[in-house]
N, C-alpha and C positions, 0 to 999 in steps of 0.2 A: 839720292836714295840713302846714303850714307849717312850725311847730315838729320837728315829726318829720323832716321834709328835710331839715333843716338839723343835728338830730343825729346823721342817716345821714351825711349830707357830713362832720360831725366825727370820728365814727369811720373812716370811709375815710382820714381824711386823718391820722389819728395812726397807723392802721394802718402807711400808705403810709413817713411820716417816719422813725415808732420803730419798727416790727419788720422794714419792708422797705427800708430805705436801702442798707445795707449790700449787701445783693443787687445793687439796682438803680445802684445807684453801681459796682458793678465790673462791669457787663453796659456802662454808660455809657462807661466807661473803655478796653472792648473794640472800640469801634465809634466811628465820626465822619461826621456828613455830609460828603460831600464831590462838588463841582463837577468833573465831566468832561465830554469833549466826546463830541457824538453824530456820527460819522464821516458826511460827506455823501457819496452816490453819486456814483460815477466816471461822466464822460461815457465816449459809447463814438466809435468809430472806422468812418465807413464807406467805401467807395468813392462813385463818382460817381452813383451808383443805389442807391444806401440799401442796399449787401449789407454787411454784417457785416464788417468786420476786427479788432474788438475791442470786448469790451463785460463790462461785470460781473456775476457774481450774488451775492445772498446768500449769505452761510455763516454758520454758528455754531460756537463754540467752545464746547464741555459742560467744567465744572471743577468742583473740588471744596475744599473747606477742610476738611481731616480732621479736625485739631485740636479746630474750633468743631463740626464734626458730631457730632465722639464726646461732648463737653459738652453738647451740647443733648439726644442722644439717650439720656447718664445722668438726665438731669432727667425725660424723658417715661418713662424706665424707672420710677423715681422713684414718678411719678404715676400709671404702669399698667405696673406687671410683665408684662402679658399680652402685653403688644408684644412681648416679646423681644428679644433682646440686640441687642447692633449690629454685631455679627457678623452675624446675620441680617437687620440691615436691609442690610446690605453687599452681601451673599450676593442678593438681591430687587432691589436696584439694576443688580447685574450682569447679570443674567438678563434682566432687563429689556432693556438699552442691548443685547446680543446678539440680542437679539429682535427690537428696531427699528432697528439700524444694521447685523444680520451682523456676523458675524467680524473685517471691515476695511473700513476706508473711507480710499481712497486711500493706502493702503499700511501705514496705520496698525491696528495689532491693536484689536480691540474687542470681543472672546472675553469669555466672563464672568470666566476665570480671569484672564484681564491687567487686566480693570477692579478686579477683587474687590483684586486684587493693590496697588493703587495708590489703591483707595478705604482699608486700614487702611494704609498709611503713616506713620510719625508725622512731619510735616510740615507747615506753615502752609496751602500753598496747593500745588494740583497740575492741570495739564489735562490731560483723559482722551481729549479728539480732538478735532480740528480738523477745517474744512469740513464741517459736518454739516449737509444742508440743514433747514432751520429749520424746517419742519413735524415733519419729525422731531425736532429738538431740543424743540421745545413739547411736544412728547407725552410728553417725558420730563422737563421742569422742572415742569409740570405736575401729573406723578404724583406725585414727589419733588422737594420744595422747596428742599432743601438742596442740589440741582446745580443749579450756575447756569450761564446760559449768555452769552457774549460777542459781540457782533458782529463777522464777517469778511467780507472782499468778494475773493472771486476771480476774477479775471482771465482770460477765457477769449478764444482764439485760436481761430477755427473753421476758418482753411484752414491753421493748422499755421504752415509756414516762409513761404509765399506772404507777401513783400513784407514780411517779417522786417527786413530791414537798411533799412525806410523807416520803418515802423511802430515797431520797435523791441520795448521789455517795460518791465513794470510788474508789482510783484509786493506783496502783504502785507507793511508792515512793523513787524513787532511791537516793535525795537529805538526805534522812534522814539515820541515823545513831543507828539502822542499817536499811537498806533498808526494805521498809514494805507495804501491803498493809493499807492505812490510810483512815478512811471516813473523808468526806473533808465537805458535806451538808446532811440533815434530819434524820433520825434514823440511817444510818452509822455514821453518826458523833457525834451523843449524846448519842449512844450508842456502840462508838468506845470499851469501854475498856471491854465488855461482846463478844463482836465479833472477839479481835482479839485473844484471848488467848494466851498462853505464849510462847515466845522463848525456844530453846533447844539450847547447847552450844557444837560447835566441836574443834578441830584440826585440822590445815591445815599449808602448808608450802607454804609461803606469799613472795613475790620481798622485799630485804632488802631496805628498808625505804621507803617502801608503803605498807602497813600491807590489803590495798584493792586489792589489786593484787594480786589472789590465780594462785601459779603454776600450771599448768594444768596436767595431768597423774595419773597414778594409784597408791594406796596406798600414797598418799596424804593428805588424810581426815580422822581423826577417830573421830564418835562420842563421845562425853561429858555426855549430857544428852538429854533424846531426849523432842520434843516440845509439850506441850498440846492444843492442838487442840481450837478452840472458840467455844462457843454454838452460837446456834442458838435460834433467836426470830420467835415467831409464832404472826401473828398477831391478830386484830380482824376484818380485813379487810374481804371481800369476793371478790374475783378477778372477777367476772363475773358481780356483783352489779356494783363495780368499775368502769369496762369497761365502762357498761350501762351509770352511771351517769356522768362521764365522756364527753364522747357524747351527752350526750343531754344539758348537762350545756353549753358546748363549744359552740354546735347549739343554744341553744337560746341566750345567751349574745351577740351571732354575727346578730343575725335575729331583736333584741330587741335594738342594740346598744348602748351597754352599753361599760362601757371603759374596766368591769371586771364583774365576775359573779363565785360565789361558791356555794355549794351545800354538805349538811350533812345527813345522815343517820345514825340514833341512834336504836339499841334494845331499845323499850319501857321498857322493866323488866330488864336490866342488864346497859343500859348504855351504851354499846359496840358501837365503831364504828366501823357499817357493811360498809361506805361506803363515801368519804370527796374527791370532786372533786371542781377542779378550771377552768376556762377557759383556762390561759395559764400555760404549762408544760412547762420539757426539755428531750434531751438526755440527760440519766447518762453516758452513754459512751464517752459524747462530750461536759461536762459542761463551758467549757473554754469559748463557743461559746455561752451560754444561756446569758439573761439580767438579772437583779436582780430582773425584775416584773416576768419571764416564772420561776425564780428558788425561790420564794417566794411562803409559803403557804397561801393563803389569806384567807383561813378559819377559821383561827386561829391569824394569825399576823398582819391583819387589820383592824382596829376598825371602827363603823360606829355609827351613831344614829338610833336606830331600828324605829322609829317611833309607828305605832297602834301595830304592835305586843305584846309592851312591856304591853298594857290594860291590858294582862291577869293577871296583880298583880292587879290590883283594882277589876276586877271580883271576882276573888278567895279569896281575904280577904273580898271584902262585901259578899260573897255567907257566910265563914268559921266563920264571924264575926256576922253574922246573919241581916246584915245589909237592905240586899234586899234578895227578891228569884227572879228566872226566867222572874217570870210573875207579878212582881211588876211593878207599873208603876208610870212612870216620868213626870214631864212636864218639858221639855226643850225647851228653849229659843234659839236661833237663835246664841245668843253670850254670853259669860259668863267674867265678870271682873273679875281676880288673882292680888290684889296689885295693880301695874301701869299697867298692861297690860289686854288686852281685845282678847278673842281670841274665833274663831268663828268655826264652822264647814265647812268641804269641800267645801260644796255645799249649798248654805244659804236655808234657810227654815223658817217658820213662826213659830211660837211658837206650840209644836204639843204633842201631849201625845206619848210616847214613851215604851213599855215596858222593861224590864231589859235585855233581852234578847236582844231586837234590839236596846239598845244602842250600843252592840259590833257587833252584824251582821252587822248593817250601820253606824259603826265605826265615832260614836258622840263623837266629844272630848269634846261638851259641857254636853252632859249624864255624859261620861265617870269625869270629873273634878268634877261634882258636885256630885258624889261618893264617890270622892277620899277627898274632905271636909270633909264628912261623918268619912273618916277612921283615918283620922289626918294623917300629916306629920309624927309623932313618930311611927307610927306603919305601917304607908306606908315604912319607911325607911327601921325598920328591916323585912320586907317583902322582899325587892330589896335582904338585906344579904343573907337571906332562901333560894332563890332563888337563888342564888348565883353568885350574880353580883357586881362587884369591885374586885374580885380574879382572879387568874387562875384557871383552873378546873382541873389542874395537871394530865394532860390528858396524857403526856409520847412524848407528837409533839414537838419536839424544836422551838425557837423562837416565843412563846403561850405569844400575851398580855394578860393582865389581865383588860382592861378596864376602864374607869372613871367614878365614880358616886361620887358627890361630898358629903364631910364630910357632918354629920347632922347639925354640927355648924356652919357651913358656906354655908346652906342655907340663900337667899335673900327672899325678897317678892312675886318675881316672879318665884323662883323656882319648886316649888310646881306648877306651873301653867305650868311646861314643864314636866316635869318627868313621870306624868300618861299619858301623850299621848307618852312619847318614842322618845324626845329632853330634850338636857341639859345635857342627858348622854349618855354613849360609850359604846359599849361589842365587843366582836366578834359572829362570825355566830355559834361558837359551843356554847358558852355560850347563845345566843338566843335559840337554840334548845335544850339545857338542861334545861332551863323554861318547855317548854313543854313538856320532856319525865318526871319530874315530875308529872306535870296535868297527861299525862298519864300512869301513874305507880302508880295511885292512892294514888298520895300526898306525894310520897317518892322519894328524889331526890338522884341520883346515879349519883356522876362524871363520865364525859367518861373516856374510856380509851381506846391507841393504842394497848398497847403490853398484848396479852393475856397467854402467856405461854412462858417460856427459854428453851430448850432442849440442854444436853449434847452432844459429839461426842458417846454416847453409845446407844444416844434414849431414856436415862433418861427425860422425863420431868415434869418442875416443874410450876406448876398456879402461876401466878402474886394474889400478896392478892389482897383480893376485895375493892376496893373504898368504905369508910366511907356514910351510909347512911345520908339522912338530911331527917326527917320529914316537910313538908311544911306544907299541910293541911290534913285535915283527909281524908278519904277515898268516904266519904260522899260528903265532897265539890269537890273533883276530878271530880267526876262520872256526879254530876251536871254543871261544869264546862264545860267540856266535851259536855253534853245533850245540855248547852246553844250555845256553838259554831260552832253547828252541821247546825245551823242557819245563820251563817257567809255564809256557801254552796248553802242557800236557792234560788230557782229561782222559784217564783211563784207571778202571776200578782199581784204588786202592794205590795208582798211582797218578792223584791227581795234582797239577802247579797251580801254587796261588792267582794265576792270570789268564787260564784257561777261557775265562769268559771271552777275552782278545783275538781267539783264535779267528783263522779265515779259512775257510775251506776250502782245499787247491792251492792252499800256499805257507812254504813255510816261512814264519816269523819269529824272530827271537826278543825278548823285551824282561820288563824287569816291573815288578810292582813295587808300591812305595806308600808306608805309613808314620809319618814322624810326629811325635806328642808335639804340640807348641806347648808357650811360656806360659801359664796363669799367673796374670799382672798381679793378683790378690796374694799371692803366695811366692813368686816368686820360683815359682817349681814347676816341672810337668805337668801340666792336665792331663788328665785321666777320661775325660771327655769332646776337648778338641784338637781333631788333627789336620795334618797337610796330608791329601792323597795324590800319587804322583802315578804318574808309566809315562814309561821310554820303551819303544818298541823297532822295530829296525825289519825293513819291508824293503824285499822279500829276503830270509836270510840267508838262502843258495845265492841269491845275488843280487846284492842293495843297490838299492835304487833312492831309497826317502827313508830320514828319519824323523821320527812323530814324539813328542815332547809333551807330555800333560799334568799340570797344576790344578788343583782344586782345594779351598782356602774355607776348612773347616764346615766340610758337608755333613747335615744332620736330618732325621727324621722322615730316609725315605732307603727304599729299598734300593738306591742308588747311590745313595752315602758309604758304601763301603768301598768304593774300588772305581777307579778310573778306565778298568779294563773295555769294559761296554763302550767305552767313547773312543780307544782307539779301535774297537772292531769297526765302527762307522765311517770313522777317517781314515783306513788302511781298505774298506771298500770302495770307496769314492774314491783314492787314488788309483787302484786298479781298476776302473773304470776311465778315470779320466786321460791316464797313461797308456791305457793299452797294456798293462805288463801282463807278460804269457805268465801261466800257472806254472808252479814247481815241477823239473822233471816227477819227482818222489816224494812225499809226504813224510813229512817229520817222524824218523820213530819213536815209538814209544821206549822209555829207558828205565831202570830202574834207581827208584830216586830213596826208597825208607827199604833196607833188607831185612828178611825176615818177618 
């Protein structure tokens, strides 16, 4: 028995050497192992409640190697004429992938006559469609060995545009080496290298001198190492907030005509953003087609001159300075000289007594500057820092300016005489409303942030550390701060605040209106015609909860061109709704703001 093995093994093996070399040596010649990578799944994207902002699925790509199909399928012809030509295996192929994928998938033809069409090609390598989800790809690599199929991961947006310009896009990319899902725009993309986690490494047997051409068929592939998965970012977003503000920002910048219009939402006590909407979005699934203005966050990456919003540093340092209180009173002049320049209030007025309060209700920039004398430049300055203006706020948004306020030493004469009214310098809308989620958070300012938690593929997860506190003012000057701007709201005869319209009924709200000329390029000077409207408003102001931040980028020609107020009464609704928050024990009183 032994004897006889062993000259079965010798004839096998002269067989193999002398009559089948030749064969097997150009079969060897066609093919090569080759090491690729096994793509790891994309973490995904959610809000602050685990709803869905982005997340991946599988796909497959079905392909074909004509060339090596029609060669192999001479050889089984070869061996059994009965199979019939390859024509006909073509023709069975086609009918097939028609049968289990329809006509088209995703936009792609997948008729039998367009596969039939592209399966005789004469060509190395060809794919016949992409995104196919993968039970159906199995059913047909399966029947027919010679189509093989490739892994793809698509990228799926389930609310669409909703918080597009935060979130961003990520798409398939086959150009890269190795093929991957890549974020291309907003937290996909600045946050690529947490999301895509790591490759896994296989075996595969590749068309000799195309190492991207995996032969198609079974036992072809043997795992390496297998891929780690990417975590996932939770945000601090709230998808239903979102929505909300969203739409109402949209509607009013279009009713108000403005060129542009944003909107923020801050936790008063953490900082968080519950909520950062712009007028124009995009498709993540279709970014190719977006402009740079719909794929832009302008909440963050466009700077304006706040105008009166920014008073509330001269408030707050003469409140914490002990400069003035409340109900101190002014006499303000009609116009006030800074250096070479002469600068006057909105709406001219006679020389009038004023109290502390309603220099900022009826937003006096001649009150307001002759305060800001009182504080000095040196300590108005590092007020702006505290406050935290001229940084970014390292919020976790990509493409976050940081703003312009100019050095202390290269103040002029006249600078000082722009800066407390909110000209001369630059923020974005989030850094205007983290002025005020300090004021309301009782003098302690907390950078926003996006990202509020990472989780692993196991459900592990882990808190982002918390953003470095900044003491502003005490707690004391907050709360009064707060009392005095409550007045800002006021509508009552003869003493009424520029932001009245903002009011909510059953609650008190303290906020701040905001008008700043921009630059006419032609001139070189203030327009007289186009401004930035702005409000910061601070809900509820007996006890914050949310702070509401709004931009609007030279509104004209409607009766909502003036004033931002209307838009936060609508979003300081809606969040009293969606929160629950109980009504003020006591209704703001009425104060007096012009004596006399």
């Amino acid at each position: 028995m032994l004897i006889g093995a062993l000259v079965l093994a010798g004839l096998q093996l002269v067989r193999v050497q002398g009559f089948q070399a030749e064969a097997l040596s150009a079969q060897a010649e066609k093919q090569r192992a080759t090491q690729i990578d096994i793509p790891a799944a994309r973490g995904s994207i959610t809000d602050r409640n685990g709803n869905q902002l982005a997340f991946s699925v599988e796909a497959r790509a079905l392909y074909v190697v004509p060339a090596l199909m029609r060669e192999n399928w001479a050889k089984a012809v070869a061996a059994d004429p009965s199979i019939g030509s390859f024509e006909d295996h073509a023709k069975a192929i086609s009918v097939f992938v028609e049968q289990t994928l329809g006509a088209s998938v995703g936009g792609q033809k997948t008729d039998a006559a367009t596969i039939y069409g592209m399966l005789t090609r004469d060509t190395t390598y060809i794919e016949l469609v992409d995104n196919v989800d993968p039970a159906k790809a199995a059913s047909i690599t399966e029947r027919f060995n010679d189509v093989g199929a490739e892994y793809r991961a698509v990228r799926v947006y389930p609310n669409g545009s909703l918080a597009s310009n935060i979130v961003g896009a990520a798409n398939w990319r086959k150009s890269e080496s190795p093929a991957v899902t890549q974020g291309l725009l907003g937290l996909e993309n600045s946050q690529d290298t947490v999301l895509a986690g790591t490759n896994g490494r296989r075996v595969v047997d590749t068309m000799q001198g195309n190492d991207n051409v995996v032969i198609p068929g079974p036992g072809r592939s043997r795992e390496l190492a297998a891929a780690t998965p990417g975590k996932s970012l939770e945000l601090t977003l709230d998808i239903d907030t979102q929505y909300a503000l969203q739409k109402m920002v949209t509607d009013y910048t279009a009713k108000s005509g403005a060129k542009a219009g944003s909107a923020v939402v801050l936790d008063a006590r953490t900082g968080e953003i519950v909520a950062m909407a712009n007028d124009k979005t995009f498709d993540p699934t279709d970014f190719g087609q977006a402009s740079d203005d719909q794929k832009r966050n302008t909440a963050v990456s466009s700077v304006f001159e706040p105008g009166s919003v920014n008073k509330i540093i001269t408030a707050a340092t003469a409140i914490e300075d002990g400069i003035y209180q409340p109900d101190s009173v002014l006499t303000v002049d009609p116009s006030i000289k800074i250096a070479d320049r002469v600068i006057g209030d909105a709406t001219w007025h006679p020389t009038q007594e004023m109290s502390f309060t309603g220099v900022f209700a009826k937003s006096s920039n001649v009150g307001t500057l002759m305060t800001a004398q009182k504080i000095g430049p040196d300590r108005y300055s590092d007020m702006m820092r505290l406050f935290g203006l001229g940084k970014r706020t390292q919020s976790g948004l990509p493409g976050e300016e940081q703003g312009v306020v100019p050095p202390r030493g290269q103040w002029s004469g006249s600078t000082f005489g722009n800066l407390p009214i909110g000209q001369g310098l630059s923020m974005t809308l989030l850094q205007m409303t983290g002025m005020y989620q300090a004021i309301a958070n009782d003098g302690v300012r907390i950078p926003p942030r996006i990202v509020r938690a990472v989780v692993d593929a196991s459900g592990a997860r882990r808190e982002m550390p918390k953003p470095e506190e900044v003491r502003v003012v005490s707690p004391t000057t907050a709360k009064t701060v707060r009392d005095m701007f409550r007045a800002v709201l006021q509508n009552s005869p003869g003493q009424v605040g520029t932001g009245y319209p903002a009011a909510l009924p059953g609650y008190q709200i303290a906020g701040k209106t905001g008008t700043a000329q921009q630059i006419d390029e032609k001139c070189s000077c203030y327009s007289s015609s186009q401004y930035w409207i702005t409000f910061a408003g601070i809900l509820p102001a007996d006890n914050p909860r949310y702070v509401v931040g709004i931009m609007l980028d030279a509104p004209s020609g409607s009766q909502y061109s003036g004033s931002a107020a209307p838009l936060f009464h609508d979003v300081a609704s809606y969040l009293t709704q969606r929160y629950q928050i109980p009504m003020s024990d006591v209704q703001s009183p009425v104060v007096p703001l012009v004596l006399g």
